[in-house]
C-alpha positions as CSV (number, residue, x, y, z in Angstrom):
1,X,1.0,44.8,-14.7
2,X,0.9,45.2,-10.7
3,X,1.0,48.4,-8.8
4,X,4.1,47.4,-6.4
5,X,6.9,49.2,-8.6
6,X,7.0,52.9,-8.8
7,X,8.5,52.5,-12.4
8,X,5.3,51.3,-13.3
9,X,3.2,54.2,-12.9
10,X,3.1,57.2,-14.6
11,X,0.7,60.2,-14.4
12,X,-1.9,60.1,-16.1
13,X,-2.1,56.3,-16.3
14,X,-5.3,54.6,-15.6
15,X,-4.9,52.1,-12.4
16,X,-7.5,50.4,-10.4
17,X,-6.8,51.2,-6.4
18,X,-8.3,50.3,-3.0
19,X,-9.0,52.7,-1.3
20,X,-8.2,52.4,2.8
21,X,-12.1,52.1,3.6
22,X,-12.3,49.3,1.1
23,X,-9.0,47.2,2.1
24,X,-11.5,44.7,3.9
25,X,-13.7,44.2,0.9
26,X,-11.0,44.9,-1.6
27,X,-13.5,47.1,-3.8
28,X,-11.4,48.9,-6.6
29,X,-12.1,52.4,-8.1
30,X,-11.2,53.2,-11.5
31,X,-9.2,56.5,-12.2
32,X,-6.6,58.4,-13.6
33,X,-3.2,59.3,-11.6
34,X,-3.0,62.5,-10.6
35,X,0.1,62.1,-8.3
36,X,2.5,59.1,-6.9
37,X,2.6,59.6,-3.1
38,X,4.5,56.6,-2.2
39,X,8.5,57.8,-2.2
40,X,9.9,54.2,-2.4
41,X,10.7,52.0,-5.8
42,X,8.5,49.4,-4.4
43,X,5.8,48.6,-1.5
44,X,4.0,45.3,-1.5
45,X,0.8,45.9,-0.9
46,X,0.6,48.7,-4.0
47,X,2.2,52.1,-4.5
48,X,0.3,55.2,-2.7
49,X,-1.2,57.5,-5.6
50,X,-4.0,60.1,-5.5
51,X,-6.4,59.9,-8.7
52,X,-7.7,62.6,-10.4
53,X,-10.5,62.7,-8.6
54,X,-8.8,63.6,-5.5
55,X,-9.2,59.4,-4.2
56,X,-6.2,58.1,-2.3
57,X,-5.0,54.2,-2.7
58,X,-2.7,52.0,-3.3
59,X,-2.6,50.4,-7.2
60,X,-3.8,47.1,-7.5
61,X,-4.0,47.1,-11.3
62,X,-2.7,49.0,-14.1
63,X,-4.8,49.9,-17.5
């Protein structure tokens, strides 16, 4: 499953996000969703969330 649609991601799912630092290398970090920041249904390049870890990115992949 993608990251683009909202619907898709709940808290406390476990997604794979780049962070804004890594967009060039497209490095993912694991986590667990603490919070969906983006308002929107859907964004292309991946909804905004912040992991439990306090990381910010955009979901490339969902767990």
């Amino acid at each position: 499953m993608n990251g683009t649609n909202r619907e898709n991601i709940k808290i406390g799912a476990t997604v794979r996000v780049v962070q804004k630092k890594d967009q060039r290398s497209g490095n993912l970090t694991e986590g667990v969703v603490m919070r969906i920041l983006t308002k929107s249904a859907t964004h292309p390049h991946g909804i905004k969330v912040m992991l439990e870890d306090k990381v910010v990115g955009r979901v490339k992949e969902i767990l």
